[in-house]
C-alpha positions in Angstrom: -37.9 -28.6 8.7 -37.3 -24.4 9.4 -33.7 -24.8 7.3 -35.2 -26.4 4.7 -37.1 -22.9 3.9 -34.2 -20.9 5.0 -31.6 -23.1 2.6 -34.3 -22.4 0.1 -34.4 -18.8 0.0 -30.6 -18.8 0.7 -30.4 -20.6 -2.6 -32.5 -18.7 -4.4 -31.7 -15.7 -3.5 -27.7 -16.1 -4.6 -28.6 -17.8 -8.1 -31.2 -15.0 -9.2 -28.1 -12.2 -9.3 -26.6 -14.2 -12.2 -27.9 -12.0 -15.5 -28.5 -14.7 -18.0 -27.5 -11.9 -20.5 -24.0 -12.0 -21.5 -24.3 -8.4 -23.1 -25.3 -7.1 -19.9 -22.1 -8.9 -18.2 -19.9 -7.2 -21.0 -21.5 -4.0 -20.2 -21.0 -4.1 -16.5 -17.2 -5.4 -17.1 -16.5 -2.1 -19.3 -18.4 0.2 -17.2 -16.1 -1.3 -14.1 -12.9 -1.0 -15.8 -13.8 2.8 -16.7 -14.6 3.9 -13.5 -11.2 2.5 -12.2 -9.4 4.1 -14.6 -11.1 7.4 -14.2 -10.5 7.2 -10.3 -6.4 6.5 -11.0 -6.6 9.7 -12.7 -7.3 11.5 -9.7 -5.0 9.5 -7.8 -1.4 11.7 -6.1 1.8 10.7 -7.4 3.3 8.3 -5.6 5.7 10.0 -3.2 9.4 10.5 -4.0 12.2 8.5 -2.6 13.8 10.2 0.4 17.2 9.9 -1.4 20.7 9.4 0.4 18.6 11.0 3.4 19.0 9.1 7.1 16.0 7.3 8.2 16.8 7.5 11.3 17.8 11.5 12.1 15.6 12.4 9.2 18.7 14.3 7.5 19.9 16.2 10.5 22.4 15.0 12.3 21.1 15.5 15.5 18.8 13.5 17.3 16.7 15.2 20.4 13.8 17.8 21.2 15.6 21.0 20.4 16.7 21.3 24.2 19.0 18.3 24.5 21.0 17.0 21.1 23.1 14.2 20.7 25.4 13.1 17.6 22.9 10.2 15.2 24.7 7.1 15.9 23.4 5.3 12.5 25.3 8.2 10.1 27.4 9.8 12.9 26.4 12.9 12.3 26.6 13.5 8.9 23.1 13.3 7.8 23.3 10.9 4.9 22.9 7.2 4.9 25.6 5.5 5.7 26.7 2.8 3.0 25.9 -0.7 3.3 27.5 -3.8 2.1 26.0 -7.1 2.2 28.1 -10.4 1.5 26.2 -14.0 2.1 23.5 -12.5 4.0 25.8 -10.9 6.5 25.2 -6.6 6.2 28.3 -4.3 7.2 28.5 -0.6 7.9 
């Protein structure tokens, strides 16, 4: 007998936030969309792409603390990515 009370108010409770005023829907609707776009304005600009940088030496070369170096073995040692060519789902370097 307790859920009967408790489905009641549950009930209740989530048809009452429906505005029966359609105006007040179309209000709410523009007032949303005008916040977004006001809060895209103030958005960054998406980052840049890295360009023909390596991912994986970040541009250098080198890979290491500063102390210890070794050659990048993904652009070997040149710093730029290394082109790719991909046939039937098969990638070559």
């Amino acid at each position: 007998m307790r859920w009967v009370i408790v489905f009641a108010a549950m009930f209740v409770g989530c048809v009452a936030s429906i505005p029966a005023d359609h105006g007040l829907t179309a209000d709410l609707a523009c007032e949303a969309s005008r916040t977004i776009v006001q809060l895209r304005r103030g958005m960054p600009p998406a980052p840049k792409p890295a360009g023909d940088r390596c991912d994986n030496c970040d541009g250098t070369g080198t890979l290491g603390d500063g102390r210890i170096t070794r050659q990048c073995p993904v652009c070997k040692g040149t710093g730029k990515k290394p082109a790719t060519v991909c046939t039937t789902g098969t990638c070559y370097r």
